[in-house]
N, CA and C of each residue as an Amber inpcrd file, in Angstrom:
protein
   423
  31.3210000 -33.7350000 101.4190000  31.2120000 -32.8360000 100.3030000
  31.4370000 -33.5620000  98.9820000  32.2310000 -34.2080000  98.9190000
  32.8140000 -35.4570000  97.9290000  31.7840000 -36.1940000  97.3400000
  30.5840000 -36.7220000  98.1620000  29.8140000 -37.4180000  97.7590000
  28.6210000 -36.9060000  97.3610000  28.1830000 -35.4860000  97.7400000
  26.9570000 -34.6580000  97.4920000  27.4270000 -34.1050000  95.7910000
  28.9420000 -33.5850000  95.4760000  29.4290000 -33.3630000  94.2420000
  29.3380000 -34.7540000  93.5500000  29.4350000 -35.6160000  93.7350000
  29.2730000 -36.7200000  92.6400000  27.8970000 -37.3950000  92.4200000
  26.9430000 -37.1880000  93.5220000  25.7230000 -37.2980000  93.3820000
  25.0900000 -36.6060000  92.4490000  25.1700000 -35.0340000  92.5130000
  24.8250000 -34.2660000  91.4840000  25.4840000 -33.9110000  90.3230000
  26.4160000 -35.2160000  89.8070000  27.4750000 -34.9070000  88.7890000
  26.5160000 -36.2500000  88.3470000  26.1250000 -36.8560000  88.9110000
  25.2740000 -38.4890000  88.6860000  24.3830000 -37.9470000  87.8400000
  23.4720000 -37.0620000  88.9370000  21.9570000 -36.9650000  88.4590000
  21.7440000 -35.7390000  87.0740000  23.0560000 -35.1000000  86.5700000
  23.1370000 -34.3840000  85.5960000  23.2070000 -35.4430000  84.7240000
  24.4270000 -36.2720000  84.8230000  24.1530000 -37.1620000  83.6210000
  23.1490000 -38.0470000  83.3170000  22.5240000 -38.4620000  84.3910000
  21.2490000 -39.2940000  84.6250000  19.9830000 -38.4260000  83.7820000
  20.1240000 -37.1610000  83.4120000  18.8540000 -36.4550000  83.0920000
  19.5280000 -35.9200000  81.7220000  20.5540000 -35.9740000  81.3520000
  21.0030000 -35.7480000  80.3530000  20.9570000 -36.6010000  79.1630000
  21.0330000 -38.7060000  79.8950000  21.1110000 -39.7210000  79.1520000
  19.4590000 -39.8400000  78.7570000  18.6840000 -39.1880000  79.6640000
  17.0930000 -39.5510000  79.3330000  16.5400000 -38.1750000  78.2250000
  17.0750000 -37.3690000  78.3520000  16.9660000 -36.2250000  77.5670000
  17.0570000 -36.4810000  76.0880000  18.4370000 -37.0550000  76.2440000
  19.3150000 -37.8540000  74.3590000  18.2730000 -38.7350000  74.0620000
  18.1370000 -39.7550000  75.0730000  17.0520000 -41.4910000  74.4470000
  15.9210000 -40.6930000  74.0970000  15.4480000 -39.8660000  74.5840000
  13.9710000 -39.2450000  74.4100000  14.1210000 -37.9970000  73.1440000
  14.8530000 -37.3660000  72.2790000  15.0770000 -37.0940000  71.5060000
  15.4580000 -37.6720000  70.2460000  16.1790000 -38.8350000  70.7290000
  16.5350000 -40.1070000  69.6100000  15.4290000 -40.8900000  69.3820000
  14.6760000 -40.7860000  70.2730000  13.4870000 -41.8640000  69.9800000
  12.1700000 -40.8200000  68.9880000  12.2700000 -39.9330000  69.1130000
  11.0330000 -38.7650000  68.1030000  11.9770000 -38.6750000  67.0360000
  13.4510000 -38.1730000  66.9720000  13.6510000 -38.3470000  65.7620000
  13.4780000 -39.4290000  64.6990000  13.5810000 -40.4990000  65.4120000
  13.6050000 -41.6850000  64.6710000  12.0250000 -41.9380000  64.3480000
  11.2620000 -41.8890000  65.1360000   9.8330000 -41.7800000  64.5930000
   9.2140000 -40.6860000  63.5550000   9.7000000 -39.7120000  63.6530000
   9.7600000 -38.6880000  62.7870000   9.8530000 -38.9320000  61.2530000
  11.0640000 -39.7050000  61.7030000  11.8500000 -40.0150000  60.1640000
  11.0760000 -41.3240000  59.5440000  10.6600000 -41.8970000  60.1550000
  10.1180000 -42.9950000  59.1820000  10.9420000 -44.2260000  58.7770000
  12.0690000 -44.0370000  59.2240000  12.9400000 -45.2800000  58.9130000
  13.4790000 -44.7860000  57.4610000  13.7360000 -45.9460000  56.8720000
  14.5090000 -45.5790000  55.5660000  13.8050000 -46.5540000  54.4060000
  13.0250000 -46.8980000  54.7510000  11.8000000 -47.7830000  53.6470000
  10.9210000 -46.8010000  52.9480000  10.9120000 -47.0530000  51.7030000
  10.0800000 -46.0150000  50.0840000   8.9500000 -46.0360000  50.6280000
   8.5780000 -46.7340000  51.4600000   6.8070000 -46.1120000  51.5860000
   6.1920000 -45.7540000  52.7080000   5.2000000 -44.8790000  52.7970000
   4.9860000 -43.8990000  53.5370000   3.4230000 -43.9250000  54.2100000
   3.0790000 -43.6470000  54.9520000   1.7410000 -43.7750000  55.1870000
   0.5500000 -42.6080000  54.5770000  -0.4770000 -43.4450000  54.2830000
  -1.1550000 -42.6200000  53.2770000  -2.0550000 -41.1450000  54.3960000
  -2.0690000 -41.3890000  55.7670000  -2.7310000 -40.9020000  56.7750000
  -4.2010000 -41.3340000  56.9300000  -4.4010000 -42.5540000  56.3580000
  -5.8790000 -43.2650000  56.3950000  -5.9170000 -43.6420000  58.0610000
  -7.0080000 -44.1350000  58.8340000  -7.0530000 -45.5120000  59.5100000
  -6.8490000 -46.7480000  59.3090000  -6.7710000 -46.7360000  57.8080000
  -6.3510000 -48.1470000  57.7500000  -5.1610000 -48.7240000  57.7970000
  -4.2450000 -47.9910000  58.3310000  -3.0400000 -48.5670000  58.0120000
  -2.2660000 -48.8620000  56.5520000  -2.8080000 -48.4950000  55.7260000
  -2.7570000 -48.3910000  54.1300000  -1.3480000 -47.7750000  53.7740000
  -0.5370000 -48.0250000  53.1330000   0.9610000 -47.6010000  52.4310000
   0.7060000 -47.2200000  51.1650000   1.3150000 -46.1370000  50.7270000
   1.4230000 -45.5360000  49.8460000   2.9620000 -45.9050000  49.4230000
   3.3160000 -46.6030000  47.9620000   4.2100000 -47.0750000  47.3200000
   4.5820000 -45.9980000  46.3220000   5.7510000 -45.5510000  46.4630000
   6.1050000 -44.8520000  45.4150000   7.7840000 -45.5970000  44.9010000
   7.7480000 -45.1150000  43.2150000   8.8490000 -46.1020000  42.3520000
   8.7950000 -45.2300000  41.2860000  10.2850000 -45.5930000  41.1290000
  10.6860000 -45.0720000  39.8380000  10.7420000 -45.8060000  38.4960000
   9.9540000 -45.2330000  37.3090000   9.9560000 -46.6980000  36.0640000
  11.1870000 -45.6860000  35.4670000  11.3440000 -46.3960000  34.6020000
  12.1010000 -45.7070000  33.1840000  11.5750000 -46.4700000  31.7700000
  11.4690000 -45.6490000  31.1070000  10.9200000 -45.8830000  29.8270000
  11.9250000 -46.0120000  28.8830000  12.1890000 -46.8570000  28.0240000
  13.3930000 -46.8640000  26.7620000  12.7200000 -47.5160000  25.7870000
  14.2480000 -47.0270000  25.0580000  13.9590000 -47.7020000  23.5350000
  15.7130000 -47.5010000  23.3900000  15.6940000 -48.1970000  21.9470000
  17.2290000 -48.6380000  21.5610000  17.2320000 -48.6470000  19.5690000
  18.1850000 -48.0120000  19.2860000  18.4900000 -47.9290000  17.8710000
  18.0100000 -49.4520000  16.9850000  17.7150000 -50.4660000  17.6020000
  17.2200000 -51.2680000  17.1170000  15.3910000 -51.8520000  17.0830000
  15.1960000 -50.7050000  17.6650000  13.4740000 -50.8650000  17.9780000
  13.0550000 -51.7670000  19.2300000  13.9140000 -52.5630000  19.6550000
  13.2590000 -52.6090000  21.2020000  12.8280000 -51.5570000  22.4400000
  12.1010000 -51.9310000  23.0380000  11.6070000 -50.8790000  24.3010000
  10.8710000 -51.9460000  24.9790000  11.2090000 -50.5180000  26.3730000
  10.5920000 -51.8870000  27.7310000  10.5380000 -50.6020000  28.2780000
   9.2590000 -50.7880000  29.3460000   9.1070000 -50.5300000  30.8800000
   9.6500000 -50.9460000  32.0060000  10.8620000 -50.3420000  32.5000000
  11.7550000 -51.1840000  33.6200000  11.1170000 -50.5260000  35.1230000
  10.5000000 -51.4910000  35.2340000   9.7880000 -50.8610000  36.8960000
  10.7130000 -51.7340000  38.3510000  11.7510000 -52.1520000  37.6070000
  12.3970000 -52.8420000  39.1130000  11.6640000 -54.2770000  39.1890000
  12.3270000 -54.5710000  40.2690000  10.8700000 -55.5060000  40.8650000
  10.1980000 -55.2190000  41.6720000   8.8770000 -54.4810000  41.0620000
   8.0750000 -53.8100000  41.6550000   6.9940000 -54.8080000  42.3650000
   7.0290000 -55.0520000  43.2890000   5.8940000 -55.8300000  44.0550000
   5.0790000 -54.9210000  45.3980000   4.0510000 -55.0070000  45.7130000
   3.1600000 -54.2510000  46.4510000   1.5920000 -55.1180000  47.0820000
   1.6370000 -54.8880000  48.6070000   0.3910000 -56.0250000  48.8730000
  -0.6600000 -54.8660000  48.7060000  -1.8100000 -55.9940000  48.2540000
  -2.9640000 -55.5280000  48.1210000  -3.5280000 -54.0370000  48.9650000
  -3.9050000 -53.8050000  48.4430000  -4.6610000 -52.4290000  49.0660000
  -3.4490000 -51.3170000  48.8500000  -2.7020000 -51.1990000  48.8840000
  -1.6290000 -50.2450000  48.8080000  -1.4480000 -49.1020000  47.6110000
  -1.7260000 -47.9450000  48.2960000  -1.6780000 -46.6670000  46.8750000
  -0.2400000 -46.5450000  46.0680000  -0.1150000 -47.0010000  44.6310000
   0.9070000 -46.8340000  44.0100000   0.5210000 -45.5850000  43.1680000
   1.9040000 -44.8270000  43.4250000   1.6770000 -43.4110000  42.2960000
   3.9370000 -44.0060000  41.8150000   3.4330000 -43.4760000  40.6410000
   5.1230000 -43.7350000  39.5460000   5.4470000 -42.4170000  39.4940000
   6.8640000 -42.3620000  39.8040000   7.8750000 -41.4170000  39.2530000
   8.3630000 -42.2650000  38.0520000   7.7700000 -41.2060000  36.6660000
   8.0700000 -42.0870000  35.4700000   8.9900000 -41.1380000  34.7370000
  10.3330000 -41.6080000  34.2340000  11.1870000 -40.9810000  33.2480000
  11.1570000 -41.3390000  32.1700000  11.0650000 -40.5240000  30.7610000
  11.5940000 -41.3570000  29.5000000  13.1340000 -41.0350000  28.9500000
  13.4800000 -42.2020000  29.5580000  15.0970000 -42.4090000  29.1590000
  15.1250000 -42.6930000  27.8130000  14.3930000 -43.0630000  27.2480000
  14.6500000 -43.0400000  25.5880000  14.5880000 -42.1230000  24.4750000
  14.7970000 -42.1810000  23.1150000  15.0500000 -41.1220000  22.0810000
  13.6260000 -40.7700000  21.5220000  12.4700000 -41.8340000  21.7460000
  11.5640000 -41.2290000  21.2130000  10.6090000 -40.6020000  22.4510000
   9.4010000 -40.3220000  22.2850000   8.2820000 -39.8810000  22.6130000
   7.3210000 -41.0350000  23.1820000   7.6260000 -41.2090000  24.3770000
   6.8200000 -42.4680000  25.2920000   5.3300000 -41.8910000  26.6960000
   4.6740000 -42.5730000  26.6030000   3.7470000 -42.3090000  27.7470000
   3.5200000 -43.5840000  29.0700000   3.1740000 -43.4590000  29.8970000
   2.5780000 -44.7520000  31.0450000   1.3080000 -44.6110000  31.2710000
   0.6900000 -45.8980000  30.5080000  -0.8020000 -45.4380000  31.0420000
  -1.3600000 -47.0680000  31.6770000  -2.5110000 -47.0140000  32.2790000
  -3.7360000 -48.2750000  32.9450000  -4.5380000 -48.7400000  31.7330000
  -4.3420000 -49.6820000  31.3770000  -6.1930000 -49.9210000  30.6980000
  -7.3590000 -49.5080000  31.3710000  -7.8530000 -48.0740000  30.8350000
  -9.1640000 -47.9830000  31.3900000  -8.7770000 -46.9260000  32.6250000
  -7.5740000 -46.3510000  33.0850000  -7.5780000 -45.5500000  34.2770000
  -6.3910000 -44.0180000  33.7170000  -5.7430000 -44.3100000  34.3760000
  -4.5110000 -43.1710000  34.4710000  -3.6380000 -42.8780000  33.4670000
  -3.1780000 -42.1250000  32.7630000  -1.8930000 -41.5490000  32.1510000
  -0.8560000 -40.6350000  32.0190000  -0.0410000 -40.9010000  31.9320000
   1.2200000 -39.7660000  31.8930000   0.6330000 -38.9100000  30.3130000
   1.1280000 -37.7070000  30.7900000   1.1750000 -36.8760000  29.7110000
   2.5100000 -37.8480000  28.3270000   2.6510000 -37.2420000  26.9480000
   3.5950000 -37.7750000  26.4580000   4.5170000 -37.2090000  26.8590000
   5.5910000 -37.9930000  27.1170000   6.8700000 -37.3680000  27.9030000
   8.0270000 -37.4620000  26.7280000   9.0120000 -36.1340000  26.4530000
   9.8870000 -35.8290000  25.4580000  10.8420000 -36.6060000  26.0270000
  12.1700000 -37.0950000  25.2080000  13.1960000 -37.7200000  25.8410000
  13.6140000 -36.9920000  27.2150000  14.1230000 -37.4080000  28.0580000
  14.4630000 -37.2510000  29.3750000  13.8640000 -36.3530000  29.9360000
  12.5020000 -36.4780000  29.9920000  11.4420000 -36.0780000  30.8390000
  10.9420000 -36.7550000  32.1410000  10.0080000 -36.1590000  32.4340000
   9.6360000 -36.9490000  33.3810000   8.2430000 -36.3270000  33.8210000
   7.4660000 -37.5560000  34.3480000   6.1560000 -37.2190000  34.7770000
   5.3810000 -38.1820000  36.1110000   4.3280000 -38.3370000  36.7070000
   3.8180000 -39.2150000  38.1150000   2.7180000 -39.7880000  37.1300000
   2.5220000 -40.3260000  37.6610000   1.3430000 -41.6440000  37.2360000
   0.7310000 -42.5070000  38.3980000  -0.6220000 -41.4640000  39.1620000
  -0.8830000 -42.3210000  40.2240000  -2.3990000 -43.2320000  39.8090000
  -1.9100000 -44.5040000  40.8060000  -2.3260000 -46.0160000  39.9880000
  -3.4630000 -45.8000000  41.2090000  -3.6360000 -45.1480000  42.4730000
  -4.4330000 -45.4910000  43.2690000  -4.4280000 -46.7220000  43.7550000
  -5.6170000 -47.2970000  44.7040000  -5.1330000 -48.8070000  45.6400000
  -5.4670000 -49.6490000  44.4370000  -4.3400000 -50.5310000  44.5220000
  -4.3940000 -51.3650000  44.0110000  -4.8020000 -52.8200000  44.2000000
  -5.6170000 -53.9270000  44.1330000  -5.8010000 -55.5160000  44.5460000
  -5.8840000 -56.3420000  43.6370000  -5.0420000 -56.2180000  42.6200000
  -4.9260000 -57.0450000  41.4140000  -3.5450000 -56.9030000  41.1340000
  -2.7760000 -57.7660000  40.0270000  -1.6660000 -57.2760000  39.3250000
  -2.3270000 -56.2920000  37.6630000  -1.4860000 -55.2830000  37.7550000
  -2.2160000 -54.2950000  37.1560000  -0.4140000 -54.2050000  36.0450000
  -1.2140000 -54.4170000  34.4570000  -0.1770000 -54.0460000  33.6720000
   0.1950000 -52.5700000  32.8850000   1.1690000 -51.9950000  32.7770000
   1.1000000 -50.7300000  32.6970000   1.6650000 -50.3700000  31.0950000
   1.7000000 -49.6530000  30.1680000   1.8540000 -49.9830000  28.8720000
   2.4870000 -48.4020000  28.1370000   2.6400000 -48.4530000  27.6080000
   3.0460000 -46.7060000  26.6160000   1.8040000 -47.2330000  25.6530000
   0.8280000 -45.7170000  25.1600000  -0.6220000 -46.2280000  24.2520000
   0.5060000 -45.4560000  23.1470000   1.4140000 -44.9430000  22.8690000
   1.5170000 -44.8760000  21.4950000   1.9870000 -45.8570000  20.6050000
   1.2030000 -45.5940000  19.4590000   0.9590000 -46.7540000  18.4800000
   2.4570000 -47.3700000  18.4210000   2.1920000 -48.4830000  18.1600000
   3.7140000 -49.7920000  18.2370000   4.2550000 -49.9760000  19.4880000
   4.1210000 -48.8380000  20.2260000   5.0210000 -49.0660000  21.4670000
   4.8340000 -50.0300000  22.0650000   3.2870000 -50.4420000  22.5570000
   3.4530000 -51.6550000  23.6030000   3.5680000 -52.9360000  22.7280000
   3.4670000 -53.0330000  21.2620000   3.8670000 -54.2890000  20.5510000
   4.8190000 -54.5210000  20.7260000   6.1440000 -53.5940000  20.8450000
   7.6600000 -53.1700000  20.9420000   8.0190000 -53.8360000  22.1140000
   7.5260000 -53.6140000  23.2020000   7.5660000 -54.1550000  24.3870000
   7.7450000 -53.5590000  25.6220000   6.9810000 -52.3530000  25.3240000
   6.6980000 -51.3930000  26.2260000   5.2340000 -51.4360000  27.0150000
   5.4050000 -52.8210000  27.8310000   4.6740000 -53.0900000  28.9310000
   5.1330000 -53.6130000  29.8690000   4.9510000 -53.6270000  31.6620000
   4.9630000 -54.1320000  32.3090000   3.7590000 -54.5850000  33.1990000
   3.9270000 -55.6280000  34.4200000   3.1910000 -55.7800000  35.2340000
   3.8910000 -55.3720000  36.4130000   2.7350000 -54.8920000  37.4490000
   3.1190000 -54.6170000  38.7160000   2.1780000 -56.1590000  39.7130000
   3.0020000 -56.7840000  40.1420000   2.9130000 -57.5040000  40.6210000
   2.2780000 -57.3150000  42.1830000   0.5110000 -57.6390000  42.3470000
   0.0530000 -57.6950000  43.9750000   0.1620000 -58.6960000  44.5580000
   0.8350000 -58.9290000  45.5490000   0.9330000 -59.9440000  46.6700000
  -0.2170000 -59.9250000  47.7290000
């Protein structure tokens, strides 16, 4: 009797440990891991990059585009979560493609860059700003 009770005290936990691994293993696929980018649902295997810039300026007239170190391989869809952390009235735009609406101090707006296969520089078009130094590059690997 001893051994038929521990057999089936076995095979509960035996179906219990495959139950957990097999729930741990979809959650974790589910989730995606913990890396910013996401799949675009192409065939190609293609990543969709998403980043946060911030836009400033400073009582002395400098300004910059702080995009991190934003690097991204070729082919990869970048769209910006763009804030303007600064006092004036800033935008993010492409030469020739995309722009943020003008964004009021601590606003915020997206700016999608689509696939990218170049290094692509990104700029504020209001007047002085990108002389100021309100440009960056996004760097393709």
């Amino acid at each position: 009797m001893k051994n038929s009770s521990k057999s089936k005290r076995r095979s509960v936990v035996s179906i219990f440990a495959v139950a957990l691994a097999v729930l741990s293993m979809s959650l974790f696929s589910a989730c995606g891991g913990s890396d910013s980018k996401s799949s675009d649902g192409g065939d190609s295997g293609a990543k969709t990059v998403k980043a946060d810039v911030s836009l400033k300026d400073s009582e002395t007239g400098a300004m910059s585009v702080d995009l991190g170190d934003l690097k991204v391989k070729s082919g990869e869809t970048v769209i910006l979560n763009v804030t303007n952390d600064g006092t004036q009235v800033h935008n993010l735009s492409v030469d020739g493609g995309e722009s943020t609406a003008d964004l009021a101090s601590f606003s915020s707006g997206e700016l999608n860059l689509g696939k990218l296969t170049e290094d692509t520089v990104v700029h504020c078009t209001i007047q002085g700003h990108r002389e100021a130094g309100m440009e960056a590059t996004i760097v393709v690997e």
